[in-house]
C-alpha positions as CSV (number, residue, x, y, z in Angstrom):
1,X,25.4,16.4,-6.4
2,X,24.1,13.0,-8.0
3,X,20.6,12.1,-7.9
4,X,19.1,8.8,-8.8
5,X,15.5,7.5,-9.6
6,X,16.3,4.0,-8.8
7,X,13.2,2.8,-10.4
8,X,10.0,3.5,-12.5
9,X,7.8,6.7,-11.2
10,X,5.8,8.9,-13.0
11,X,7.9,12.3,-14.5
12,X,6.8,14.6,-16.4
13,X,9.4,17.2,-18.1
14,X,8.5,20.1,-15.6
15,X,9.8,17.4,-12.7
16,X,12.7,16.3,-14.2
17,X,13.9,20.3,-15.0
18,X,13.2,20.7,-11.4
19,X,15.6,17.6,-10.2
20,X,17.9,18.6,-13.3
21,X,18.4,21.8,-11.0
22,X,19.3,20.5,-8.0
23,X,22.3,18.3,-9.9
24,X,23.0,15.3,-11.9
25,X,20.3,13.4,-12.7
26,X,20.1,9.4,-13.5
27,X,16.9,7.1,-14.0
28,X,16.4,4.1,-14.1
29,X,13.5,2.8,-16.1
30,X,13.6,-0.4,-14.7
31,X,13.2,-2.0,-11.3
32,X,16.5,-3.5,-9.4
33,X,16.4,-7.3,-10.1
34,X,18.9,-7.6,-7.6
35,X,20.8,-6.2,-4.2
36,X,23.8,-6.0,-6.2
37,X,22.0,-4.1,-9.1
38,X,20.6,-1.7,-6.6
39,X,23.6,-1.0,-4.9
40,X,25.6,-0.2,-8.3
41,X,23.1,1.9,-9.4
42,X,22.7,4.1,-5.9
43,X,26.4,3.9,-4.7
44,X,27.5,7.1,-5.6
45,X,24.4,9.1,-5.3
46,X,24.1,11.6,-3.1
47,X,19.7,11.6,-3.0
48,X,18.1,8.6,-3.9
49,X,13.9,8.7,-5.3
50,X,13.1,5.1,-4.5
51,X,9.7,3.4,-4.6
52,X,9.4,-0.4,-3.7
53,X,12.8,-1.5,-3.9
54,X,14.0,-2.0,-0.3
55,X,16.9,0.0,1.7
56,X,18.9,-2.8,3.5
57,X,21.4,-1.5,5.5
58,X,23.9,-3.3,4.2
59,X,22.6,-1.1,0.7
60,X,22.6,2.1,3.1
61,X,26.2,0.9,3.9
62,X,27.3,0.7,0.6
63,X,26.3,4.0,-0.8
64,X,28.8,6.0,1.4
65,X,27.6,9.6,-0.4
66,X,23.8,8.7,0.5
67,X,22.4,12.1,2.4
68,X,18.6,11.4,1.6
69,X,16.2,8.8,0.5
70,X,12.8,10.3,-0.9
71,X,10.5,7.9,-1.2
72,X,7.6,7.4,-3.8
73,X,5.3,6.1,-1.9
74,X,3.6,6.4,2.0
75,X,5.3,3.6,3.5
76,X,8.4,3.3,4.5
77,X,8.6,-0.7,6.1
78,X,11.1,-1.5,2.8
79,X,13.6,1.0,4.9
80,X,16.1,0.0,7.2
81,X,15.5,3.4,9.2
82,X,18.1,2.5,12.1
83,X,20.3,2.1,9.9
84,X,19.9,5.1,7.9
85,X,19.5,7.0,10.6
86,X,22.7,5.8,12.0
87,X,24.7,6.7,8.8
88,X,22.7,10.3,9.0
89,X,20.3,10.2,6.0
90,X,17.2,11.3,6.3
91,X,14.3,9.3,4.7
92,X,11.1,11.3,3.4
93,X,7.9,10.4,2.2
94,X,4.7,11.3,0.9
95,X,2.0,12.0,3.5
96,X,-2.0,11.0,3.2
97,X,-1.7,11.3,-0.9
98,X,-3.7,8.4,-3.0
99,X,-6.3,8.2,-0.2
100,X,-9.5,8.6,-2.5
101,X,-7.3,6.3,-5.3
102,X,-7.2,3.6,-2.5
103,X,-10.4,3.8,-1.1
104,X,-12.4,3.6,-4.2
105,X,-10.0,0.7,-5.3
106,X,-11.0,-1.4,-2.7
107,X,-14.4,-0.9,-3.6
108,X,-13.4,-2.2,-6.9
109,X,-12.2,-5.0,-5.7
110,X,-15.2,-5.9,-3.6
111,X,-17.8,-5.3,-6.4
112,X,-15.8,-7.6,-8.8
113,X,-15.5,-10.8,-6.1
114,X,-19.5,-10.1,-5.3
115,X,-20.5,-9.5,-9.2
116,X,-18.1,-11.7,-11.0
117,X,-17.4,-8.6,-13.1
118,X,-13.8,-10.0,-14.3
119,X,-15.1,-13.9,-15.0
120,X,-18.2,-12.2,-17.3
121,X,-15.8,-10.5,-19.1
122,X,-13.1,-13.3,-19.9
123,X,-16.2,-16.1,-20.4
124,X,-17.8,-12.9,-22.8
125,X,-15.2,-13.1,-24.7
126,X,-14.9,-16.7,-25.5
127,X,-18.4,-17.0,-26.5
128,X,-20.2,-17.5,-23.5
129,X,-23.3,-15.6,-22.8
130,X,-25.0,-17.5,-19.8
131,X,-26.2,-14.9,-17.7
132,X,-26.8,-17.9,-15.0
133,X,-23.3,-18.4,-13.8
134,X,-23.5,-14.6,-12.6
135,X,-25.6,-14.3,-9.6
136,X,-23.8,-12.3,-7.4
137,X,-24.4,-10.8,-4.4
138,X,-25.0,-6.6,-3.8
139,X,-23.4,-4.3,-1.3
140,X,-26.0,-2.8,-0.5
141,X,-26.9,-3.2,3.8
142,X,-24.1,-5.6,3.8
143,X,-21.9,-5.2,7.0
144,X,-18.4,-3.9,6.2
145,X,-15.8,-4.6,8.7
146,X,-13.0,-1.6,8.1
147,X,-9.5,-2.5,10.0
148,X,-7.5,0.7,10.3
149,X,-9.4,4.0,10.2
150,X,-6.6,6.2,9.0
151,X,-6.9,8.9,6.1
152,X,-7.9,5.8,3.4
153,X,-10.0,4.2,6.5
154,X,-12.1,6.9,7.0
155,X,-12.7,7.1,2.6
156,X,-13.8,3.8,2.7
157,X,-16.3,4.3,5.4
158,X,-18.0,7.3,3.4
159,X,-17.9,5.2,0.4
160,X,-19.6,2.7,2.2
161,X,-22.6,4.6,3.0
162,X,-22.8,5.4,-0.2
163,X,-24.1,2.1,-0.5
164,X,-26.1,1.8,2.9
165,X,-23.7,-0.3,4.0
166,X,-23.3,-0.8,8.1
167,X,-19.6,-0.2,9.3
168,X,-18.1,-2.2,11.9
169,X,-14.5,-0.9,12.9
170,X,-11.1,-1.3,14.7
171,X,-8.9,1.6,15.6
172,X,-6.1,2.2,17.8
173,X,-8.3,5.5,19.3
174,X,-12.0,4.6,19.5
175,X,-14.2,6.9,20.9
176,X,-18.0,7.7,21.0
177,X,-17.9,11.0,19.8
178,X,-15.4,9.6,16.5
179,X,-18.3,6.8,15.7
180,X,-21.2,9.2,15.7
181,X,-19.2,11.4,13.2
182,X,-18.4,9.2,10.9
183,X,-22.0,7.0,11.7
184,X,-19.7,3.8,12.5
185,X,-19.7,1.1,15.4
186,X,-16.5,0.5,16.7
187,X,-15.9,-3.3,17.9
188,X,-13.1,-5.4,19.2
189,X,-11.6,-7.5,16.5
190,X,-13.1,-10.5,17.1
191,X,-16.6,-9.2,17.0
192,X,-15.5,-7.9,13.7
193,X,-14.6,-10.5,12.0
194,X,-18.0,-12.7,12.9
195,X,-20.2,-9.6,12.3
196,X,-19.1,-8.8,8.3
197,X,-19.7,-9.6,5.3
198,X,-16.7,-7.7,3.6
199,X,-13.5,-7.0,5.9
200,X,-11.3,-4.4,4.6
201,X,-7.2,-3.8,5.5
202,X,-6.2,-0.6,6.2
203,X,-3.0,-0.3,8.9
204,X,0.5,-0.2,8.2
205,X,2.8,-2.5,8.3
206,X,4.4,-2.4,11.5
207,X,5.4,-5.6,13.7
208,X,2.4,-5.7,15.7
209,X,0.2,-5.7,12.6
210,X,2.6,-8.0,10.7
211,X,0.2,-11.6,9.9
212,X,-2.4,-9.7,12.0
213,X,-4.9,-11.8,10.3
214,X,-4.3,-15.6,10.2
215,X,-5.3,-19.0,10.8
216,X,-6.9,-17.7,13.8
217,X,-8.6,-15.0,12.1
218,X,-10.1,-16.8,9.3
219,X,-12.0,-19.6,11.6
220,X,-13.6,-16.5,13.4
221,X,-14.8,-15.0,10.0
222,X,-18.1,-16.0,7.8
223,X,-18.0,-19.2,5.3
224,X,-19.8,-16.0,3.1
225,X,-17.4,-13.4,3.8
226,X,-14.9,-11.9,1.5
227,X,-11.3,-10.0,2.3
228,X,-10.2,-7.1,0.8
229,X,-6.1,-6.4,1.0
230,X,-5.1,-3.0,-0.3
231,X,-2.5,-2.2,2.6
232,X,0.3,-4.5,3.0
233,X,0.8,-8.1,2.1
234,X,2.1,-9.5,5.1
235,X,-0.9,-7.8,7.1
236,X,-1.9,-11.5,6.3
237,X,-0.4,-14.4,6.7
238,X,-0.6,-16.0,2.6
239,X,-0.1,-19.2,3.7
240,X,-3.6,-19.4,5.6
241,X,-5.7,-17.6,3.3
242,X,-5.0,-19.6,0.9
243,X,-5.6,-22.9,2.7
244,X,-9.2,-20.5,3.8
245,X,-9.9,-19.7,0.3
246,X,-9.3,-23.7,-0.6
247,X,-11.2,-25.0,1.7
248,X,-14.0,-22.4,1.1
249,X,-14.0,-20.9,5.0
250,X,-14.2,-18.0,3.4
251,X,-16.1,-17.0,0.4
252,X,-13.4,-14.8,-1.5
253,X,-10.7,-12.3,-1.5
254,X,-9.4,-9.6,-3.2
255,X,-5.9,-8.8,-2.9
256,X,-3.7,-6.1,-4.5
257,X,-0.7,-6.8,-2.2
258,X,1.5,-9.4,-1.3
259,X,3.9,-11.1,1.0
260,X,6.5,-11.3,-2.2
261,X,6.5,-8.4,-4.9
262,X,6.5,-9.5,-7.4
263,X,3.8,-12.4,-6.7
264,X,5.7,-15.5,-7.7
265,X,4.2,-17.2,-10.6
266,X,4.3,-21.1,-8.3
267,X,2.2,-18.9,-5.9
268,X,-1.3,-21.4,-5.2
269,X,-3.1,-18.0,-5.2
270,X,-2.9,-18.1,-8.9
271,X,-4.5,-21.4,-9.3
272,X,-7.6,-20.2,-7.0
273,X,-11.1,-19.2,-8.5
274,X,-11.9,-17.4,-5.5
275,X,-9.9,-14.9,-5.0
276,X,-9.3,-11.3,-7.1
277,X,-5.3,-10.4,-8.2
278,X,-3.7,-7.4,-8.6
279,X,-0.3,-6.1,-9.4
280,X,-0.2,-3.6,-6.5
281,X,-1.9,-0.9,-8.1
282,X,-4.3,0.7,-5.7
283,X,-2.6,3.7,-5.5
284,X,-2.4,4.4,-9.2
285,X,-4.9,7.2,-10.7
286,X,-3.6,9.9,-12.9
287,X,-4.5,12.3,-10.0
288,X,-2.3,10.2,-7.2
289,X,0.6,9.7,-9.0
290,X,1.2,13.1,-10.1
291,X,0.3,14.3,-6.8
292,X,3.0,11.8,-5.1
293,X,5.8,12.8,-7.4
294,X,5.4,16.7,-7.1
295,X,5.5,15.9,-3.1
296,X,8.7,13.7,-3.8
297,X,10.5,16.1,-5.5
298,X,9.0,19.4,-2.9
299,X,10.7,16.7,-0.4
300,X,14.0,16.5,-2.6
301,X,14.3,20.4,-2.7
302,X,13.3,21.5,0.3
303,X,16.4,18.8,2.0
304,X,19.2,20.4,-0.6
305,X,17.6,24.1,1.0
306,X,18.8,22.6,4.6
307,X,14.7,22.2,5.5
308,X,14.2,18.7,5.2
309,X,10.0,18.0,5.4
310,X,7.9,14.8,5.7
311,X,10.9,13.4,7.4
312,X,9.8,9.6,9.2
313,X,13.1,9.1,11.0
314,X,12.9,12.4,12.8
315,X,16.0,11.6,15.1
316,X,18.1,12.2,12.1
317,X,17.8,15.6,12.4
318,X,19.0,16.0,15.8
319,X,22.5,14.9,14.9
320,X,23.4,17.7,13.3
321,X,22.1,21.2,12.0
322,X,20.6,20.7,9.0
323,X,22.6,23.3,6.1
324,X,21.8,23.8,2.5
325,X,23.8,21.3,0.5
326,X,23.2,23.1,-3.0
């Protein structure tokens, strides 16, 4: 059996003896610049560890010994799962891992954009010690608007009491009972997005949520209010915000996603004052990553015992009995 890590992850030498077991082992310690590149690196494998680097089907087609796909990562929109599915591999993942990592990242997001953390440090270090230029704004009773109340959701909201905050939310399964517990208000969209001060992104990508915040979105929102992106990139529609952040209808955002990964370096986010960058990195604590890679791998031996787990094309399974493959 032939596994490949198609790209960068975290490994320690107790989880590469562990995949070394299972069979032959390649990593890469680069990410594919390329469909081609991908596809000569996975073709012959038989389990492929992938994080960001999508699964076209036309890749799934071209790696005729492909049996699994264990992601890196929660999601699993960079999958063509019909088509895997189709050819009969299962795809895994790693379930509700990273969800403190996330949380508290937005926060750090939302701190810098309202304390000018990251401009006091570059203008520091050229010399410039004006403490004017600095007012900021605290989080403290500020309204936070949290879209998505999932795993990382519901981390942001106890964060956000932490600072005395009041939380405004949409969920796909509000209830009365659910907002007393967690001490939250739950609104209709629109209401959310007039009522805060800070509006935070945490859904999947999925098609209904795809550009789920837009042109539309942004004229509903505060001239003061800031966005904080830690989900998906195309969750928002780029081309808007930054024609919002330009023309100041909003105050700010902080993004660590985006519609294109690797942000382009012609992108007019780059050239904006207002608005906080970073390379996708939410997720990444010591704690997290080792945590997502020992999941990986439990995901990796537990399919080549015949008992595939955290499977998220489930149908897979029902077209055949699953048997060891060691």
């Amino acid at each position: 059996m032939k596994i490949v890590i198609s790209e960068p992850i975290y490994l320690n030498d107790e989880y590469q003896s562990r995949l070394k077991a299972l069979g032959d082992l390649k990593a890469y310690d680069s990410v594919p610049t390329s469909d081609e590149e991908f596809v000569k690196e996975i073709k012959d494998a038989d389990i492929v560890i992938a994080g960001r680097y999508g699964f076209s089907a036309e890749s799934i087609r071209q790696a005729p010994r492909l049996k699994m796909i264990a992601l890196w990562q929660t999601g699993y929109d960079n999958v063509d799962l019909p088509a895997a599915t189709s050819r009969g591999v299962v795809v895994s993942n790693v379930h509700n891992y990273a969800f403190d990592t996330v949380a508290e990242f937005a926060f750090a997001l939302a701190l810098n954009l309202l304390r000018k953390v990251d401009k006091a440090d570059m203008n520091l270090r050229r010399g410039m010690f004006d403490w004017r230029r600095y007012v900021g704004k605290e989080l403290m009773s500020k309204t936070l608007g949290v879209i998505g109340l999932g795993s990382i959701g519901k981390r942001v909201v106890q964060i956000a009491h932490g600072f005395n905050m009041n939380v405004l939310s949409v969920t796909a399964h509000p209830n009365p009972e659910r907002a007393r517990g967690l001490g939250i208000k739950f609104v209709d969209l629109d209401t959310l997005l007039a009522e805060s001060d800070i509006i935070s992104l945490h859904v999947p990508l999925t098609p209904e949520t795809e550009h789920m915040i837009g042109a539309a979105e942004f004229a509903r929102m505060k001239p003061t209010a800031v966005l904080i992106n830690t989900a998906r990139g195309k969750i928002v529609d780029e081309r808007a915000l930054v024609e919002a952040l330009r023309d100041k209808k909003i105050a700010g955002a902080g993004l660590d996603v985006f519609e294109k990964e690797p942000l382009p370096m012609d992108s007019p986010l780059l050239k904006l004052d207002n608005v906080v960058l970073t390379p996708h990195i939410a997720f990444l604590s010591e704690e997290s990553i080792e945590e997502c890679t020992r999941v990986t791998i439990e995901n990796a031996e537990m399919f080549v015992k015949g008992r595939p787990q955290n499977v998220v094309n489930p149908a897979v399974l029902a077209k055949k009995p699953q048997e060891s493959i060691a």
